[in-house]
C-alpha positions in Angstrom: 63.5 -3.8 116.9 64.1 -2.2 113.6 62.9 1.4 113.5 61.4 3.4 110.2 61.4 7.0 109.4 59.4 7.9 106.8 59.3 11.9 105.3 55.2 12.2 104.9 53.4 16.0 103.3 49.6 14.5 103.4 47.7 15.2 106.1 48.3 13.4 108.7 44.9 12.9 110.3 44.0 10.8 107.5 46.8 8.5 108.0 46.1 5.3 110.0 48.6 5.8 113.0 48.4 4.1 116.5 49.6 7.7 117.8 49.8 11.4 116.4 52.2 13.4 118.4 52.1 17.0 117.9 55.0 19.2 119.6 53.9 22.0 120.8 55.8 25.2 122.4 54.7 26.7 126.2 52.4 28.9 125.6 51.2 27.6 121.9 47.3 26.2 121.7 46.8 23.0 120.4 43.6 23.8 120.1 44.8 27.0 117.0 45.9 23.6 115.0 43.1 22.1 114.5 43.1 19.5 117.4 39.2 21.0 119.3 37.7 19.5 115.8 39.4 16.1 115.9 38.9 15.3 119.5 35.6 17.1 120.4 37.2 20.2 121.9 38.9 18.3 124.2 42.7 20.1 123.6 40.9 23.7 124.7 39.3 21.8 127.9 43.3 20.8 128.4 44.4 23.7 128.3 41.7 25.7 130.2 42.1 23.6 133.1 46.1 23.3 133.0 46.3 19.5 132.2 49.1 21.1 129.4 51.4 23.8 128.9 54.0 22.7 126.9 56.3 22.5 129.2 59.6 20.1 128.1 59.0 17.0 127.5 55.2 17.1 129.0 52.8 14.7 127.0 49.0 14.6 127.1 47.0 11.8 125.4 43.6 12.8 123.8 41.5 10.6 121.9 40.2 11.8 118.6 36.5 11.7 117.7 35.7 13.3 114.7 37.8 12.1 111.4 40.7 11.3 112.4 41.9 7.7 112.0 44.8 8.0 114.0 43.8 5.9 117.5 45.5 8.8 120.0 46.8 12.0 119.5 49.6 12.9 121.9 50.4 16.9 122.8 54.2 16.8 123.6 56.0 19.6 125.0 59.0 21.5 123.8 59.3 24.0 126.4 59.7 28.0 126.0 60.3 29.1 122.5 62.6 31.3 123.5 64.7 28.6 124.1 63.9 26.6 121.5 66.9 24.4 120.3 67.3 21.0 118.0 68.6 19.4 121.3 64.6 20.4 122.7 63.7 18.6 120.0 65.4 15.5 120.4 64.1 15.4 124.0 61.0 16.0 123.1 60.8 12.8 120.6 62.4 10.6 123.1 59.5 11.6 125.3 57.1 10.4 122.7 59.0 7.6 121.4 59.1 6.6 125.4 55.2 6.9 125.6 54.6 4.6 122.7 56.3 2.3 123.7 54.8 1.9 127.1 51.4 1.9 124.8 52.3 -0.7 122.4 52.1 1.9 119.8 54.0 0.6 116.3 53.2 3.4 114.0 53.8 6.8 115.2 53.5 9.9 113.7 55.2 13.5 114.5 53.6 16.1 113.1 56.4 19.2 112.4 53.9 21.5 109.9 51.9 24.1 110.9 53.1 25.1 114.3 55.5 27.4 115.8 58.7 25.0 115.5 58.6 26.0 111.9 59.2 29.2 112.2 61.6 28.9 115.4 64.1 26.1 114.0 65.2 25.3 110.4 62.7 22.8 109.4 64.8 20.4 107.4 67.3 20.3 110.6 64.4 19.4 113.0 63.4 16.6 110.8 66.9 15.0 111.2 66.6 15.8 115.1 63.3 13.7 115.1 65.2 11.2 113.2 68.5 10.9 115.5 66.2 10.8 118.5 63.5 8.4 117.1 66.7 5.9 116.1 68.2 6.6 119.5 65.3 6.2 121.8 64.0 3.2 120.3 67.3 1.2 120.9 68.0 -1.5 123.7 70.6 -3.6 124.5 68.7 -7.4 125.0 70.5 -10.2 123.1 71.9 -11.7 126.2 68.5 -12.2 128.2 66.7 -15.2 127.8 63.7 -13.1 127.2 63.9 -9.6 126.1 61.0 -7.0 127.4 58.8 -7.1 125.0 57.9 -10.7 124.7 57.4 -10.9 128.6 54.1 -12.8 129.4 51.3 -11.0 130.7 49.9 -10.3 134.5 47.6 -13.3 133.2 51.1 -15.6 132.6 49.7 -15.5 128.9 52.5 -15.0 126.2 51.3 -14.3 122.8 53.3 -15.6 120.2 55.2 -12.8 118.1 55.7 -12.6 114.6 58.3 -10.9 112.2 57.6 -7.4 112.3 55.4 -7.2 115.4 57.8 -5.1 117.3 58.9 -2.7 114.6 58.3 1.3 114.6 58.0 3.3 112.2 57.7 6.8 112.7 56.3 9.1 110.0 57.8 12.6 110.1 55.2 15.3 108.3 56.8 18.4 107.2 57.5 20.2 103.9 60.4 21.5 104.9 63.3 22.0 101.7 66.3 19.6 101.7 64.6 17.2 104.9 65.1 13.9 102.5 68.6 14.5 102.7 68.8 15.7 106.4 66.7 12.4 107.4 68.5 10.2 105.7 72.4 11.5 106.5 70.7 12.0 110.6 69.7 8.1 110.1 73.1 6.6 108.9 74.8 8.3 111.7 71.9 7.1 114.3 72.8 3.6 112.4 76.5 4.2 113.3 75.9 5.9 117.2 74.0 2.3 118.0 76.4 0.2 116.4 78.6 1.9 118.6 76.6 0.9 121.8 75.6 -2.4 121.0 79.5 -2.8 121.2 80.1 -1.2 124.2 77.5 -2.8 125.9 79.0 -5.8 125.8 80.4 -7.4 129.1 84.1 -8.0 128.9 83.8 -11.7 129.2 82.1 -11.7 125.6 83.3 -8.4 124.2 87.2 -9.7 124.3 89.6 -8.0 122.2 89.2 -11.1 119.6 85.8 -10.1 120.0 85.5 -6.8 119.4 87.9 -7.3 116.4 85.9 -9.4 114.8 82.9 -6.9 114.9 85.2 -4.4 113.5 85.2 -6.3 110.7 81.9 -7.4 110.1 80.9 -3.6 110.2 83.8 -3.0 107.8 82.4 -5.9 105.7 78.6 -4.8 105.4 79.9 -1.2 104.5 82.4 -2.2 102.3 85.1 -1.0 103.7 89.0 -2.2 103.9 90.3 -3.9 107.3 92.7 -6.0 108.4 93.7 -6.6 112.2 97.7 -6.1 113.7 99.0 -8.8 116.1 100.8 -9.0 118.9 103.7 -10.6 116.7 103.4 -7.8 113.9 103.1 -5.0 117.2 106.5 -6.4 118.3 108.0 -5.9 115.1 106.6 -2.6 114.9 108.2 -1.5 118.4 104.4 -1.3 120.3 106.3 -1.7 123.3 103.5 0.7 124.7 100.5 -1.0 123.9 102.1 -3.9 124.7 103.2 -3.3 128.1 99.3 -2.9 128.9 98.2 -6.0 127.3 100.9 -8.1 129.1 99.1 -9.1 132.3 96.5 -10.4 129.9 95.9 -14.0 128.4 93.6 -12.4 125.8 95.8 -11.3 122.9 95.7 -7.4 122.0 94.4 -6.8 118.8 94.7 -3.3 116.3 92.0 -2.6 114.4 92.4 -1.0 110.7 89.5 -0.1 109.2 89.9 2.2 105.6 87.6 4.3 103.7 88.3 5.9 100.1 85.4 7.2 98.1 84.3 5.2 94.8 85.5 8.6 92.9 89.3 9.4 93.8 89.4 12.5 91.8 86.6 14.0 94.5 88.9 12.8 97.3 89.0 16.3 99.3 91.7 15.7 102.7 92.7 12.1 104.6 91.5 12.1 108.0 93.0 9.3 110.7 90.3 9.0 113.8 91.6 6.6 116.8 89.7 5.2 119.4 90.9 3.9 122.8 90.0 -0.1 123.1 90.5 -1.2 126.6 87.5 -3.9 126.9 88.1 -3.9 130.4 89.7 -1.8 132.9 90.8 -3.4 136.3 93.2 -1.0 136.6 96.3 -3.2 136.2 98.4 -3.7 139.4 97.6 -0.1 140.3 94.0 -1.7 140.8 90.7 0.5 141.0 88.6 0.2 143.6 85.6 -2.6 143.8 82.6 0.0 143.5 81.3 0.0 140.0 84.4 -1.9 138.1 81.9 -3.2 136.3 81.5 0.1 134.4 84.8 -0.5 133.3 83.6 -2.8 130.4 82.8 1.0 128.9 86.4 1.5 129.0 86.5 0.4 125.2 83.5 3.2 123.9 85.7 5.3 122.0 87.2 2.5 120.1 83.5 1.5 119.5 82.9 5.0 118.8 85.5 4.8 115.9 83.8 1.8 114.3 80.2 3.1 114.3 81.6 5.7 112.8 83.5 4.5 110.0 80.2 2.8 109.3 78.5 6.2 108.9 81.5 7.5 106.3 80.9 4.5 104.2 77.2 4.9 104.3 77.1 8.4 103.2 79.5 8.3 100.9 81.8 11.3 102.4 84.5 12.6 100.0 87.3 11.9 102.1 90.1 9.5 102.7 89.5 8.0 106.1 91.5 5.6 108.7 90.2 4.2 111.8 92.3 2.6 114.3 91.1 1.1 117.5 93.9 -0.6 119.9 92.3 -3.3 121.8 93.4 -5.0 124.9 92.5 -6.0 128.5 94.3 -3.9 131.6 94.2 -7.0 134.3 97.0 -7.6 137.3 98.8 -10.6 137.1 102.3 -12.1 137.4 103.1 -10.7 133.9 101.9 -7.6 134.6 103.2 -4.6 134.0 104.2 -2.7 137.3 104.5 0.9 138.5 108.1 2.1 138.0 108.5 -0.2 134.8 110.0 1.6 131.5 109.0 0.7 128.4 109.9 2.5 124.9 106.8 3.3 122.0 106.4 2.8 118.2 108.0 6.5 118.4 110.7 5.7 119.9 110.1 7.3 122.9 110.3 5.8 126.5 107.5 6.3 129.4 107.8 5.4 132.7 104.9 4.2 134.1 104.4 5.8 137.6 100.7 3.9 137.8 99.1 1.1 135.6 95.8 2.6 135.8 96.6 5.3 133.3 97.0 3.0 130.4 94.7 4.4 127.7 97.2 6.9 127.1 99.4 3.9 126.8 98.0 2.3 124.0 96.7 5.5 122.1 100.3 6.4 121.7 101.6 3.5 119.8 97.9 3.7 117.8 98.7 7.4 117.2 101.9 7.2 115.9 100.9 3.8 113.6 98.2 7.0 112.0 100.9 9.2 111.0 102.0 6.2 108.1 98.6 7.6 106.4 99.8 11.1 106.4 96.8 12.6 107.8 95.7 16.4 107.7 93.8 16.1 111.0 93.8 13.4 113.6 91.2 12.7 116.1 91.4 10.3 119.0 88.2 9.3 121.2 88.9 7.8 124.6 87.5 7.1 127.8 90.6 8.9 129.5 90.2 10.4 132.6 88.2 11.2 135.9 89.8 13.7 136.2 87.9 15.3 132.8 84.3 14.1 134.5 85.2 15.8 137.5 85.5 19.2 135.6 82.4 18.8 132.7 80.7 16.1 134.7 78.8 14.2 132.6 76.9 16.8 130.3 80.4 17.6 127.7 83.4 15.7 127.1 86.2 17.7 127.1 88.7 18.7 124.0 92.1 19.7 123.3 94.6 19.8 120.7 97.5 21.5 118.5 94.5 23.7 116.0 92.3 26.3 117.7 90.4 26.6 114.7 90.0 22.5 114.7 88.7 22.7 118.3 85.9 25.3 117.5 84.5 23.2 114.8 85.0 20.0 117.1 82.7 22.5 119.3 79.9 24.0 116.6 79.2 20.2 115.5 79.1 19.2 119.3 76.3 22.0 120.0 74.2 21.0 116.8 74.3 17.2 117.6 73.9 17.6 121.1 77.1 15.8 121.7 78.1 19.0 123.4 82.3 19.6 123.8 84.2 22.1 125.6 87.9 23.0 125.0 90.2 22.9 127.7 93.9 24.5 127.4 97.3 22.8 126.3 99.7 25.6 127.7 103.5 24.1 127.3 103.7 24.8 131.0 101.7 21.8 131.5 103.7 19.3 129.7 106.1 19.5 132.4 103.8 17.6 134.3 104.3 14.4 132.0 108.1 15.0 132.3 109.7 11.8 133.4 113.5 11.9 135.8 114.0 9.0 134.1 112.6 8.5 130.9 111.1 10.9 128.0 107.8 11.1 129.6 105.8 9.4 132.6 102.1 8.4 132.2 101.1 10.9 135.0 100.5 14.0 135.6 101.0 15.7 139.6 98.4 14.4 142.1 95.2 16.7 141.8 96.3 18.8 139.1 95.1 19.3 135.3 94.8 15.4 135.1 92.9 15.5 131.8 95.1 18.3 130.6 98.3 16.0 131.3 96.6 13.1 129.5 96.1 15.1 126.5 99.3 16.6 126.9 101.2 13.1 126.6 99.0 12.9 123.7 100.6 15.4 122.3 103.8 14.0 121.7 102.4 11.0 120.0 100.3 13.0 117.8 101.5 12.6 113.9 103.3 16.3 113.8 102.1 17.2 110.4 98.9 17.0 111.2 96.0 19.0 113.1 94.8 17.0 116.1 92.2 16.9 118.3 91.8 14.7 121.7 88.4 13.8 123.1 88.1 12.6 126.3 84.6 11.5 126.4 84.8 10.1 130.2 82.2 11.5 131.7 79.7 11.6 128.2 80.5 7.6 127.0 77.9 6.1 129.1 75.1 6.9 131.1 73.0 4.8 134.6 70.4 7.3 134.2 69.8 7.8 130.9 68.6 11.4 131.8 68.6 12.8 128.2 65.3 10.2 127.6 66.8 9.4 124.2 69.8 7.3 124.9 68.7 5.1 127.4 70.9 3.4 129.9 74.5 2.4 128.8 76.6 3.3 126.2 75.6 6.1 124.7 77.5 5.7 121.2 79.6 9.7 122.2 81.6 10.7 119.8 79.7 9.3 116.2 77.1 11.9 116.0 79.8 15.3 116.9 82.3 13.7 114.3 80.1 12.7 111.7 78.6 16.4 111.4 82.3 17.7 111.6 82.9 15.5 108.6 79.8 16.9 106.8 80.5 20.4 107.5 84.2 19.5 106.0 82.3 18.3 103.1 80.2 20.9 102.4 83.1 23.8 103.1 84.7 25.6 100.1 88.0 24.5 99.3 90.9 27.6 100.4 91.9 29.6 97.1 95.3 28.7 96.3 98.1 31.5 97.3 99.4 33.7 94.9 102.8 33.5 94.5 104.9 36.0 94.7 106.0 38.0 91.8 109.8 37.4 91.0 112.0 40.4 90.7 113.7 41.4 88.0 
């Protein structure tokens, strides 16, 4: 399905729509807007006899009578206004988005003028909320059935052929809100680069190999014009990956890293570099330190921040961002074999440092080291790694904020503000020296675990740590809990990959851009 988002300031009962959604606040009469006179008073008769009341995410079809050409008209709830918040929003169009589909509906429109979300939320914002949730909602994962949803026959076993276009949305946004062209269109490139992200991850580990996943790298790289080039296992060896390549060893499918490089068309604008690095694993057995049978399946989500990384250097090219950016994704399979790698073993990083490995199934640390310290070739101002880390993290944010670390305070509190705006919430956790004697190894530099039951995500971050290129600022996400989703509770991201991790670093990236540059400092005056 491709999905549309057009900006519209006509009035939009005079546009032909299968369905006109109008959001409405608790407490706010649909009827005050106009909606008695287009569908015979029936909005007042609603609300009279408490068939509405805006509560979030409530919807209410009425059929319009008198002039308007739209063929429904849907009231959707956005809750208290007292609350009122662009995540609200985004619910509140998934809702919508969810209704039309299950109506057929092809041409929506969401109607932003004239009621009390103008006045409790920046217009131009909520217009790129609409967008982000429309693009979000609207996305499923059906290449590999034999036949997807929507072309299902009918109770009556008749299938009706489909043409080009059928099952495309578009979804007309009405506001005249300032600066909503550019909000829609920067909220659809990142959408663009969240689902690229998921259609990715979504893929089972028997298709989605390393090879695989590569090759998708590149194919994104290619349509945004972007450089890449792949590293392999001979080129790792020479580089001394003896990290990454310790994991990949119990594998037949060769591990792959992914380079993918953005520079803007005008160099002189160039502001900062930036290096973002996602953790690859396309699937997780746990090595010889095996997981569990119950859900291992999940475990093909074990590669979503990598995915992350590519859907977002997508979004840079797209929008054009004034930065210098690297993306590196380290891709390999964690499987037990004859060749694998086994508890106790020692193996020595592209840093030079040595880890014992005290248990195989804490190998994404494993691999982001030799990817972090590949980053540090760049000379990067910040650094930003993505990975599916730890239980541990989902165990203390569940599965509503991924949890973030690092060497900047002031890095983490931006990770943060961009998290709340996007919805992509984060929540810093602490990197007190005292825990990196947790990752302290008797017999090498460092061990890939922490102590049993304690600060597990912290530890993981803390072997980070000493990986991390140490000129730059650096941040680590561990989006474990937030990556993918069997509910899909938010009723805009559906079930599966989510695409965590585009959306929060994208608006980081777009705050950057639109942030003054630091005055030089004065130097001080000689003496005589």
């Amino acid at each position: 399905m491709t999905t549309r988002v057009l900006l519209k300031t006509n009035d939009p009962s005079q546009d032909k729509l299968d369905l006109l959604a109008l959001p409405l606040f608790e407490g706010e009469k649909a009827s005050a807007r106009g909606v008695d006179e287009l569908t015979g008073g029936q909005a007042s008769r609603a609300e009279k006899g408490g068939d509405f009341k805006g509560k979030s995410r409530e919807l209410l079809v009425l059929f319009p009578q008198n002039g308007a050409r739209a063929q429904r008209i849907l009231l959707a709830g956005l809750g208290k206004r007292d609350k009122a918040s662009l995540e609200g929003v985004r619910k509140m169009t998934g809702a919508v988005i969810g209704k039309a589909q299950s109506l057929k509906a092809r041409t929506i429109g969401i109607v932003l003028e004239g009621g009390q979300v103008q006045n409790a939320l920046d217009g131009a914002q909520v217009a790129a909320a609409v967008t982000e949730a429309a693009m979000l909602a609207t996305y499923k994962f059906e290449r590999l059935k034999s036949q997807p949803e929507d072309d299902k026959p009918s109770k009556n076993g008749a299938s009706k052929p489909v043409k080009e276009g059928d099952k495309d949305l578009t979804v007309h946004v009405y506001t005249h809100a300032k600066g909503a062209a550019e909000a829609v269109e920067l909220a659809f490139i990142a959408s663009e680069g969240s689902n690229i992200a998921r259609d990715i991850g979504n893929e089972p580990a028997n298709i989605a190999t390393p090879t695989r996943v590569a090759e998708y790298a590149l194919d994104v790289a290619k349509k945004a014009r972007l450089k890449a080039f792949v590293i392999e296992k001979a080129e790792m060896k020479k580089m001394g990956m003896g990290s990454l390549l310790a994991v990949a060893q119990g594998s037949v499918e060769p591990p792959k890293l992914v380079v993918m490089e953005y520079e803007p068309k005008n160099k002189k604008a160039v502001k900062d570099t930036f290096a973002f690095v996602g953790k690859g694993i396309t699937f997780d057995s746990g090595g010889i330190s095996i997981k569990p049978a119950d859900k291992m399946w999940e475990m093909k989500f074990d590669k979503c921040g990598g995915c992350a990384v590519i859907g977002l250097m997508h979004a840079i090219a797209k929008a054009e961002l004034p930065f210098k950016v690297v993306g590196l994704v380290p891709l390999t399979e964690n499987l037990p074999s004859g060749t694998a790698t086994r508890p106790g073993d020692i193996v020595k990083s592209m840093s030079g440092k040595t880890i014992e490995i005290l248990n195989t199934d804490a190998e994404g640390r494993l691999i982001l080291a030799d990817a972090l310290a590949y980053a540090a070739r760049y000379e990067p101002s910040v650094v930003i790694d993505m990975a599916t880390l730890t239980g541990a993290c989902v165990v203390a944010l569940g599965d509503i904020r991924a949890g973030i670390m690092g060497t900047d305070e002031g890095l983490l509190q931006e990770l943060k503000a961009a998290g709340d705006h996007t919805g992509e919430k984060v929540w810093p956790l602490p990197l007190d020296d005292e825990y990196g004697e947790h990752v302290k190894s008797d017999a090498a530099d460092l061990k890939n675990l922490g102590k049993a039951g304690q600060a597990g995500a912290i530890s993981a971050g803390y072997f980070l740590k000493h990986f991390a290129p140490a000129k730059a600022k650096w941040a680590h996400m561990d989006i474990a809990g937030t990556a993918w989703t069997t509910t899909g509770e938010k009723g805009y991201t559906g079930k599966g990959a989510t695409g965590f991790g585009v959306r929060v670093c994208f608006e980081w990236l777009k705050r950057r851009a639109t942030k003054p540059a630091a005055a030089p400092k004065k130097k001080a005056a000689a003496r005589a």
